[in-house]
Biotite code that builds the C-alpha atoms (Angstrom):
import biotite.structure as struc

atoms = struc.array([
    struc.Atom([-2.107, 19.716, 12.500], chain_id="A", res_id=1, res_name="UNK", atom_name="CA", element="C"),
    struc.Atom([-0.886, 18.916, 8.914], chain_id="A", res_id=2, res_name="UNK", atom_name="CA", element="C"),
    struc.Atom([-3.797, 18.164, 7.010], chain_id="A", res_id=3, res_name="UNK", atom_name="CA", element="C"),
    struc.Atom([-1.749, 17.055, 4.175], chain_id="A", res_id=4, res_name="UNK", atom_name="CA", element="C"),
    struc.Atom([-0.343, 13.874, 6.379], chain_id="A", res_id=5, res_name="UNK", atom_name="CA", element="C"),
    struc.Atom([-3.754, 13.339, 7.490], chain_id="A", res_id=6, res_name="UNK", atom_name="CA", element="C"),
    struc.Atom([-4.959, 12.905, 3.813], chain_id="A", res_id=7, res_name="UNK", atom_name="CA", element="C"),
    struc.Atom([-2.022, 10.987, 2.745], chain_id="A", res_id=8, res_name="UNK", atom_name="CA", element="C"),
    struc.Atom([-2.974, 8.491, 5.778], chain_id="A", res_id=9, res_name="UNK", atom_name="CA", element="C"),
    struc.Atom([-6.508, 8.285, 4.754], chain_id="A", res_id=10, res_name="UNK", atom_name="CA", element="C"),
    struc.Atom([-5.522, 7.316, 0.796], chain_id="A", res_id=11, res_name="UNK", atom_name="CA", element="C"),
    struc.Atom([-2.657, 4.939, 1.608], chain_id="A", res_id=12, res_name="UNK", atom_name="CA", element="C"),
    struc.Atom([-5.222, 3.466, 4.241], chain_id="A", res_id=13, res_name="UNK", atom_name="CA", element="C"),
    struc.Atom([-8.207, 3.051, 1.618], chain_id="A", res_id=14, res_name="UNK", atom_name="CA", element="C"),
    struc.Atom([-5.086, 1.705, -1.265], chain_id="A", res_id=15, res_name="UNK", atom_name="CA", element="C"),
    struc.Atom([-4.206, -0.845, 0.991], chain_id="A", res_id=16, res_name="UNK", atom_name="CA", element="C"),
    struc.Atom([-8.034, -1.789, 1.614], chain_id="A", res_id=17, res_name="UNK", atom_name="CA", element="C"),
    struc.Atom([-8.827, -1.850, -1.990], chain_id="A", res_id=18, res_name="UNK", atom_name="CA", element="C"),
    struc.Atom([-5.673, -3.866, -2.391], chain_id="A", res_id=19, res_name="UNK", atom_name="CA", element="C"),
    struc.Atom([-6.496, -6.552, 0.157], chain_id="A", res_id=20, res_name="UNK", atom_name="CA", element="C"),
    struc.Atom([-10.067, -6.848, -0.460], chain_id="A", res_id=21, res_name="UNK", atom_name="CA", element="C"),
    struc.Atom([-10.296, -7.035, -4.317], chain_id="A", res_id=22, res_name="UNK", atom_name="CA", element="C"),
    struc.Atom([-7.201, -8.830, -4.360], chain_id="A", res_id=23, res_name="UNK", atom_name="CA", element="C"),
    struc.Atom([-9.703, -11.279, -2.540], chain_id="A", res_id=24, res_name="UNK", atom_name="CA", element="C"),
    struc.Atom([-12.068, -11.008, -4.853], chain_id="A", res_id=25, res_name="UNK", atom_name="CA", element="C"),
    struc.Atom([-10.573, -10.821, -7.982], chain_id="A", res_id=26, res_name="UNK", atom_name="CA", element="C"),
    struc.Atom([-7.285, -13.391, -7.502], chain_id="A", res_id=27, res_name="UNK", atom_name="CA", element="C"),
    struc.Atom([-7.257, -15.350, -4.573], chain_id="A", res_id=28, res_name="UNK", atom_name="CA", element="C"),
    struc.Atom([-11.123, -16.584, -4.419], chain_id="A", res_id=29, res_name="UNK", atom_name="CA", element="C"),
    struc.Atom([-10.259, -19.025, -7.319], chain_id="A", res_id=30, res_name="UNK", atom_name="CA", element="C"),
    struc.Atom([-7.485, -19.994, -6.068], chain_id="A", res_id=31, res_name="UNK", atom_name="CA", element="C"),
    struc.Atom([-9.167, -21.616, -2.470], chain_id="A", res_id=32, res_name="UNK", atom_name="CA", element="C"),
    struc.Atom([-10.582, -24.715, -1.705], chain_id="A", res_id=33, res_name="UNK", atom_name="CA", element="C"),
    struc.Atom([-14.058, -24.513, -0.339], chain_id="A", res_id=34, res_name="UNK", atom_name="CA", element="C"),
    struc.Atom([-13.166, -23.807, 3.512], chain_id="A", res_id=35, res_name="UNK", atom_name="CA", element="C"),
    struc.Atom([-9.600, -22.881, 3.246], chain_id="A", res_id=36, res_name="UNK", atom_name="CA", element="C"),
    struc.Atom([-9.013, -19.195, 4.278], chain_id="A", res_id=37, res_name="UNK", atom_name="CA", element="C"),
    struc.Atom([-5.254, -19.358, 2.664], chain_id="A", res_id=38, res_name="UNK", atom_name="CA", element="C"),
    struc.Atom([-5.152, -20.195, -0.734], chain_id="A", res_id=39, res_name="UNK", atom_name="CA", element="C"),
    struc.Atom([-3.327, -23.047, -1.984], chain_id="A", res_id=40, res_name="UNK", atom_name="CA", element="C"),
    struc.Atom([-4.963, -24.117, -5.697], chain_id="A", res_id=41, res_name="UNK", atom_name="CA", element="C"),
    struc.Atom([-2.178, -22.583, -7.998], chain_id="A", res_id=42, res_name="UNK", atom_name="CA", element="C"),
    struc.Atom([-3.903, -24.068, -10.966], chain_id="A", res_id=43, res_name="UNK", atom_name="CA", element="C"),
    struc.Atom([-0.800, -26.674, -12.282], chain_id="A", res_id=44, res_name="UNK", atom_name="CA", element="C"),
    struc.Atom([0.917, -23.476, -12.779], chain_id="A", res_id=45, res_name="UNK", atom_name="CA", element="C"),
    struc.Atom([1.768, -22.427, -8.643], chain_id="A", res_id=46, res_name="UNK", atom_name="CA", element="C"),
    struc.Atom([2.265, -25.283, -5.838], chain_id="A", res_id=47, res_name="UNK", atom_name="CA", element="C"),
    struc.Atom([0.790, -24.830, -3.473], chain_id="A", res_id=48, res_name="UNK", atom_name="CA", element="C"),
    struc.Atom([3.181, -23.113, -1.174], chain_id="A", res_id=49, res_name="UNK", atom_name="CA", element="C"),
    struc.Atom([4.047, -20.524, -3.664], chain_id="A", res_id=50, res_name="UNK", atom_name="CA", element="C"),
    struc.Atom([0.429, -19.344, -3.349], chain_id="A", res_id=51, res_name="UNK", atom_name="CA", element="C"),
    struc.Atom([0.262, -19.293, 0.188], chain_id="A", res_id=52, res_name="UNK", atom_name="CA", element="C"),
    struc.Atom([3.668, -16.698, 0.282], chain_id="A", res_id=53, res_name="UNK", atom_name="CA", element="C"),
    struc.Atom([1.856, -15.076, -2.834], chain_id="A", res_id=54, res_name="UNK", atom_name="CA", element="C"),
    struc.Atom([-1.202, -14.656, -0.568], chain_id="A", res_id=55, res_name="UNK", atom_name="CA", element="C"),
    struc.Atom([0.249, -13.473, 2.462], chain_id="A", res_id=56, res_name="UNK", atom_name="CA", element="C"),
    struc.Atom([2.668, -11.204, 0.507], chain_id="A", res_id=57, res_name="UNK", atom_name="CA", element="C"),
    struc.Atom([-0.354, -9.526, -0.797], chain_id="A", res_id=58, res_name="UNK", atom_name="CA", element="C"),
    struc.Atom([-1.449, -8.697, 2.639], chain_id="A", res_id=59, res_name="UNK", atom_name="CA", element="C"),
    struc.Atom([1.862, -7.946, 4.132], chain_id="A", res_id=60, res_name="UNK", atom_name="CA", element="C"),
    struc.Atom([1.781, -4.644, 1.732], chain_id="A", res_id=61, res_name="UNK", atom_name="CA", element="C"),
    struc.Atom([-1.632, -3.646, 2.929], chain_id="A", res_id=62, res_name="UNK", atom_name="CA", element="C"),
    struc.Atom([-0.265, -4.361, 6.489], chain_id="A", res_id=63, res_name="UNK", atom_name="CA", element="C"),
    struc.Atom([2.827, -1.915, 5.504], chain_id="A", res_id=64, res_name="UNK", atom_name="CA", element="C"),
    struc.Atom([0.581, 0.838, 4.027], chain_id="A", res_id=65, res_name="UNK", atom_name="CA", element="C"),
    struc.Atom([-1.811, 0.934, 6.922], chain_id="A", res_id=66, res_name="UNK", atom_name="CA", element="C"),
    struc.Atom([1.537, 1.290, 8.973], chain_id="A", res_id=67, res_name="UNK", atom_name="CA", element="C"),
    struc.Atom([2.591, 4.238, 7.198], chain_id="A", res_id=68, res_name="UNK", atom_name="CA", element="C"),
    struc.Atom([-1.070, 5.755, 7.113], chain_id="A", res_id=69, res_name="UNK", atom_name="CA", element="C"),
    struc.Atom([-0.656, 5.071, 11.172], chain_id="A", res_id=70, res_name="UNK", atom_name="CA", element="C"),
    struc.Atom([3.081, 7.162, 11.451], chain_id="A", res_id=71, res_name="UNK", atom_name="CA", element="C"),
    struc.Atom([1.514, 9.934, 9.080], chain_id="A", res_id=72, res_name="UNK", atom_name="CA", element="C"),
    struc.Atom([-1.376, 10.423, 11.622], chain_id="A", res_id=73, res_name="UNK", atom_name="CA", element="C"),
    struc.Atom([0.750, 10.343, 14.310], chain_id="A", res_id=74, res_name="UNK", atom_name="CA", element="C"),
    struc.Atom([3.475, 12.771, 12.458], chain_id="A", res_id=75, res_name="UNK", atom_name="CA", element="C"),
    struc.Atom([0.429, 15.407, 11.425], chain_id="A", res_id=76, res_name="UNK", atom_name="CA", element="C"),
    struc.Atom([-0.261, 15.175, 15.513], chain_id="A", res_id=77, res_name="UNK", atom_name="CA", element="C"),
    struc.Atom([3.204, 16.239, 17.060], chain_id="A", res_id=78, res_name="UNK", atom_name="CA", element="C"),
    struc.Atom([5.562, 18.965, 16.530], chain_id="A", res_id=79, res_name="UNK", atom_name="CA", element="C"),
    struc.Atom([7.003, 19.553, 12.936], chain_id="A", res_id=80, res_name="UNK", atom_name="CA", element="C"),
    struc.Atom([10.038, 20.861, 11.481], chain_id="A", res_id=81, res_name="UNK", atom_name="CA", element="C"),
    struc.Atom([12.334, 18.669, 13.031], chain_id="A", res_id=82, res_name="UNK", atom_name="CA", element="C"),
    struc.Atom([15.023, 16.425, 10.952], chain_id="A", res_id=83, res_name="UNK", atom_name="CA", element="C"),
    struc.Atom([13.405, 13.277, 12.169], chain_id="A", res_id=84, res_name="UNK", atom_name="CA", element="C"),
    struc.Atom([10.132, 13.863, 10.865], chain_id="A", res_id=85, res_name="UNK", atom_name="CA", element="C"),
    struc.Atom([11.486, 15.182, 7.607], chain_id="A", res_id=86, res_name="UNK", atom_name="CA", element="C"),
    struc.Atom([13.339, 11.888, 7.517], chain_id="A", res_id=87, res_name="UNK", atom_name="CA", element="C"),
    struc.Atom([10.736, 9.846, 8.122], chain_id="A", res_id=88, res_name="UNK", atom_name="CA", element="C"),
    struc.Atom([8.301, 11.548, 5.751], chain_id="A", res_id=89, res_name="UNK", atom_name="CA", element="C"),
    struc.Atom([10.679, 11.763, 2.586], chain_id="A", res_id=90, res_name="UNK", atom_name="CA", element="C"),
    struc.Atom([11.336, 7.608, 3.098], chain_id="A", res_id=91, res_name="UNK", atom_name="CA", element="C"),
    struc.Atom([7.329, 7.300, 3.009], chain_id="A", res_id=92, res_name="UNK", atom_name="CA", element="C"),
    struc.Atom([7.339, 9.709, 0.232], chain_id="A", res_id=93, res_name="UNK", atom_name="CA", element="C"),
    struc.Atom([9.877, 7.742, -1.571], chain_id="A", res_id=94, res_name="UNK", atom_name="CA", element="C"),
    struc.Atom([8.716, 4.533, -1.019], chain_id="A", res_id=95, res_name="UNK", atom_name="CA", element="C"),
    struc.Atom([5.193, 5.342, -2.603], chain_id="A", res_id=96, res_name="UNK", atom_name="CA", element="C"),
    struc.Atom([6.379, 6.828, -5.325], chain_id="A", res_id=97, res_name="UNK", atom_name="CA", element="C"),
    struc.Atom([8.794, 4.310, -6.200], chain_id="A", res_id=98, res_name="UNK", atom_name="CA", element="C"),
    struc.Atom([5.713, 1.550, -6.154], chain_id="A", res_id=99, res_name="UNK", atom_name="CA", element="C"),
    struc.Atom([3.759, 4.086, -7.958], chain_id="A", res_id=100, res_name="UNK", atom_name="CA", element="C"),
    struc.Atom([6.163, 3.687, -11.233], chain_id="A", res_id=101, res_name="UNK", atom_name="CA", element="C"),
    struc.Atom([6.462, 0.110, -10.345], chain_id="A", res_id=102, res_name="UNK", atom_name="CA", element="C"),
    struc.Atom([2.791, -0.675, -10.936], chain_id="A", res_id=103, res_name="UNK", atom_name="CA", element="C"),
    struc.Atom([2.519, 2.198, -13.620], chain_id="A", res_id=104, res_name="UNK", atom_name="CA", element="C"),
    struc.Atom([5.379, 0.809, -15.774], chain_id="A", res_id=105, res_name="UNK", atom_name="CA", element="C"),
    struc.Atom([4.836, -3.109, -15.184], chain_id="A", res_id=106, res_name="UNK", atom_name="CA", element="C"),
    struc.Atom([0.368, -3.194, -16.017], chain_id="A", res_id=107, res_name="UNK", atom_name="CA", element="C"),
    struc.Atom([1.116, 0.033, -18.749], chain_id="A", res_id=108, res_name="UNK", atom_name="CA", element="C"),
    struc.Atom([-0.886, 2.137, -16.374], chain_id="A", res_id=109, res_name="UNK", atom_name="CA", element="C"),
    struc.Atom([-4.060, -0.339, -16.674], chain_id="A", res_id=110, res_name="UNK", atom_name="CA", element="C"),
    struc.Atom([-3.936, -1.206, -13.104], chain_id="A", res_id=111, res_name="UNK", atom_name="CA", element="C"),
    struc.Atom([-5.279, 2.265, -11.294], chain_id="A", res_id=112, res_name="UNK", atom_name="CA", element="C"),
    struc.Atom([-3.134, 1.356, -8.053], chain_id="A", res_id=113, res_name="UNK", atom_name="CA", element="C"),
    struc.Atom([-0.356, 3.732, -9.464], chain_id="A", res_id=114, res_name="UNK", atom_name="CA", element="C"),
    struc.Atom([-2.353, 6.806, -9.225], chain_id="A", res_id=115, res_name="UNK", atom_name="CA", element="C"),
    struc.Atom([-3.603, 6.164, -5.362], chain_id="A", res_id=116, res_name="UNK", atom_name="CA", element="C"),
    struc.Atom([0.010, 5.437, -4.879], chain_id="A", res_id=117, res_name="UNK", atom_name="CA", element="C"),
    struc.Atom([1.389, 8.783, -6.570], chain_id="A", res_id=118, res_name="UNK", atom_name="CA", element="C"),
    struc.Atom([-1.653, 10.494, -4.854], chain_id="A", res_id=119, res_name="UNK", atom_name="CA", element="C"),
    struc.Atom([-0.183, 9.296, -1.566], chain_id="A", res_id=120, res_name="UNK", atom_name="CA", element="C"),
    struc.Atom([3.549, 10.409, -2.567], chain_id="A", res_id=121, res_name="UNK", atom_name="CA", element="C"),
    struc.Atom([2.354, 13.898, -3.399], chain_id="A", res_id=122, res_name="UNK", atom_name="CA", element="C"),
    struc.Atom([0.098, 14.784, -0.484], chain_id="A", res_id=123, res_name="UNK", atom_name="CA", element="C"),
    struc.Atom([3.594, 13.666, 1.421], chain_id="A", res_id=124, res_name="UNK", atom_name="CA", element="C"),
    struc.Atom([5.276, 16.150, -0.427], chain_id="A", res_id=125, res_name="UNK", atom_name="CA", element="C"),
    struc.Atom([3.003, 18.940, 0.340], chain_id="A", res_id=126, res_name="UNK", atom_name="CA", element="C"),
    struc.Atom([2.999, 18.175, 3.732], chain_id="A", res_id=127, res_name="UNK", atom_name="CA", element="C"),
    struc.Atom([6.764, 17.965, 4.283], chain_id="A", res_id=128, res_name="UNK", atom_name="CA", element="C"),
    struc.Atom([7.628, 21.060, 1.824], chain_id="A", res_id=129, res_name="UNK", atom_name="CA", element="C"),
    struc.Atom([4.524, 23.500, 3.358], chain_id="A", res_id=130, res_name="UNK", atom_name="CA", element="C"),
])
């Protein structure tokens, strides 16, 4: 069993639980109507359809993360060394790092998601290079 996978899956799984739920919190409760589950009060600023994509955009990259957490666990079950799984776990490796310097560079490093993101990226590493 690769126990790095299996920690990568368990960060990207708590990022993208963090991200969804104080994304709730923090953005999207002002921006419902009492009994509306999908926001639509952009403020004069959004209509209201761009903060319903803006909403479910913001879960669709949980939804993605939890995927990958999902292949990791599965990948730190079954048989390594082959080219598939190498292929598979440099894309995921990639992909985090890549939003890692996204939210580093565009919030300055103020918003911490860069460093769960990185933390994911690396644990990948170690488990594809070890």
């Amino acid at each position: 069993m690769n126990t790095y996978f299996i920690a990568a899956a368990v960060l990207a799984f708590v990022v993208g639980l963090a991200h969804s739920v104080l994304g709730e919190i923090m953005i999207f409760r002002r921006m419902r109507k009492p009994g509306q589950v999908i926001p639509t009060d952009g403020g004069g600023i959004l209509l209201g359809s761009n903060v319903r994509i803006l909403w479910a955009s913001w879960h669709v990259l949980t939804a993605f993360g939890w995927g990958m957490a999902a292949i990791l666990v599965w990948m730190s079950r079954s048989a390594s060394g082959s080219t598939d799984h190498a292929v598979i776990a440099h894309a995921i490796e990639m992909s985090m790092l890549i939003g890692s310097v996204l939210v580093l560079v565009a919030t300055r490093g103020r918003h911490p998601g860069w460093i769960g993101l990185l933390g994911v990226a690396v644990l990948v590493w170690l488990g594809r290079t070890m």
